[in-house]
PLY file of the C-alpha trace (Angstrom):
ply
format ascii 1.0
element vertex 112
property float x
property float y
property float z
element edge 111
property int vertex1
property int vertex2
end_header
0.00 0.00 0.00
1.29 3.37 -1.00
1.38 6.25 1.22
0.06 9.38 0.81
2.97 11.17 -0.22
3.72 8.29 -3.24
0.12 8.66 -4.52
0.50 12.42 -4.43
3.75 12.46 -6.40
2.65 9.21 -8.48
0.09 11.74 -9.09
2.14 14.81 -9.89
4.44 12.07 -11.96
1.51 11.72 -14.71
0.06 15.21 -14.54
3.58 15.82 -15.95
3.17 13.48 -18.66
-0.19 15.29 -19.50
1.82 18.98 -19.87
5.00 17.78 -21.88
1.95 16.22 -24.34
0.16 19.36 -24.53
3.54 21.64 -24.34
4.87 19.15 -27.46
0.94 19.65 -29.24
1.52 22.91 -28.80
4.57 23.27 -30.43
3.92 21.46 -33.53
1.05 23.64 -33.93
2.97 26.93 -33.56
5.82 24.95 -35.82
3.06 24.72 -39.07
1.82 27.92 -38.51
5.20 30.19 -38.02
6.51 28.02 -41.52
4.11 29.80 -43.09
4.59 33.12 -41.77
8.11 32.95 -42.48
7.17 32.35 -45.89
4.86 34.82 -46.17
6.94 37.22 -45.05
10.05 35.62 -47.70
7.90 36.19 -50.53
6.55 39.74 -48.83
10.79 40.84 -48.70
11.02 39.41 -52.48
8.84 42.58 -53.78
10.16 44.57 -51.98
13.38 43.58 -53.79
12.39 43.91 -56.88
10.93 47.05 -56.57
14.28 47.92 -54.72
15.95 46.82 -57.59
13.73 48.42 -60.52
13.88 51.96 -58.65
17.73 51.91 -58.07
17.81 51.27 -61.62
15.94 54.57 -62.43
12.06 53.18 -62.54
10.34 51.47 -65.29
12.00 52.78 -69.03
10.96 49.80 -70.99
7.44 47.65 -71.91
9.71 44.41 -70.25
10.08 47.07 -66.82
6.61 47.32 -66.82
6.02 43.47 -67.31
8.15 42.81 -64.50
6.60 45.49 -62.19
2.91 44.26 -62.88
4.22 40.24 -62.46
5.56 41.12 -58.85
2.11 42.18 -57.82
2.14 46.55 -57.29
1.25 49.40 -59.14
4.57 50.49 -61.30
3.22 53.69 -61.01
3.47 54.39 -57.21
6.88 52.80 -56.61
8.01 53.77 -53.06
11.36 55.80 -52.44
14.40 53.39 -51.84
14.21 54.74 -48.10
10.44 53.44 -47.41
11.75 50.23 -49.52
14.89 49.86 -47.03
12.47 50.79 -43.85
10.09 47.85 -45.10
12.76 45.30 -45.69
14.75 45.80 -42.61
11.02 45.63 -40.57
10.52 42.57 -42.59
14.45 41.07 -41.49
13.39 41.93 -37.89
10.45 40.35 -37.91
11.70 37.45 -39.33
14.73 36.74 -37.33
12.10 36.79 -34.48
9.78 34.21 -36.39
12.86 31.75 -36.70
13.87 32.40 -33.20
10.60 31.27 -32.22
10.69 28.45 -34.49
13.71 26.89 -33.17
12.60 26.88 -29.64
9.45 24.90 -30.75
11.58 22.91 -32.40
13.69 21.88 -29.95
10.58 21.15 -27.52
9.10 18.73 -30.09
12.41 16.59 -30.40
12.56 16.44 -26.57
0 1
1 2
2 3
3 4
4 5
5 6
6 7
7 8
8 9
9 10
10 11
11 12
12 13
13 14
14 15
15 16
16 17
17 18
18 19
19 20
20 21
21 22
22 23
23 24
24 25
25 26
26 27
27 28
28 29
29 30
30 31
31 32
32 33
33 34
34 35
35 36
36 37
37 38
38 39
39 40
40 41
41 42
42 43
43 44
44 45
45 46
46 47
47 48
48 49
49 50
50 51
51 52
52 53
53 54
54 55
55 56
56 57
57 58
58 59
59 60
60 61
61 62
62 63
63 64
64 65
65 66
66 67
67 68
68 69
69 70
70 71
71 72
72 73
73 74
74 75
75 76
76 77
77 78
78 79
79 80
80 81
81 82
82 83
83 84
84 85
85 86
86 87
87 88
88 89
89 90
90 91
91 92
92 93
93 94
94 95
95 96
96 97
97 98
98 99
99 100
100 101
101 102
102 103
103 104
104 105
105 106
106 107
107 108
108 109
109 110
110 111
């Protein structure tokens, strides 16, 4: 027969079990859904390179500028200033350093 103290940490013993489940659910949750913020936020930083790119080159000059402008998704027409551009990307570096950060502690609880 057990005494109190073993059933209460038998007890405590499984209710750990329970958390490291949930913490590990959790985590593979939080893994699917930062993956695809971090590639949102890949493809947001790829315009914003290209439009880098086409307005360090002097804007749109030729029909194959314009092309390009209108396949990367904006309005050639209202390109931003290579300041807002730079402001953008670096927000967009920050924010996904974070996002991996994050990731890789999620990671590492799902592997314990």
């Amino acid at each position: 027969s057990q005494s109190f103290g073993e059933t209460i940490a038998a007890v405590v013993d499984e209710l750990k079990k329970v958390q490291a489940g949930v913490d590990k659910t959790a985590s593979e949750l939080a893994i699917q859904r930062l993956t695809q913020e971090i590639e949102e936020l890949d493809q947001q930083y790829a315009v914003l390179l290209n439009q880098r790119v086409l307005v360090e080159a002097g804007g749109i000059k030729t029909g194959g500028d314009l092309l390009k402008a209108v396949k990367a998704g904006y309005d050639p027409w209202e390109l931003p200033g290579i300041e807002q551009l730079t402001e953008q990307m670096d927000r967009i570096t920050k924010l996904s350093r974070k996002k991996n950060a994050e990731l890789e502690k999620h990671r590492q609880i799902v592997s314990l």
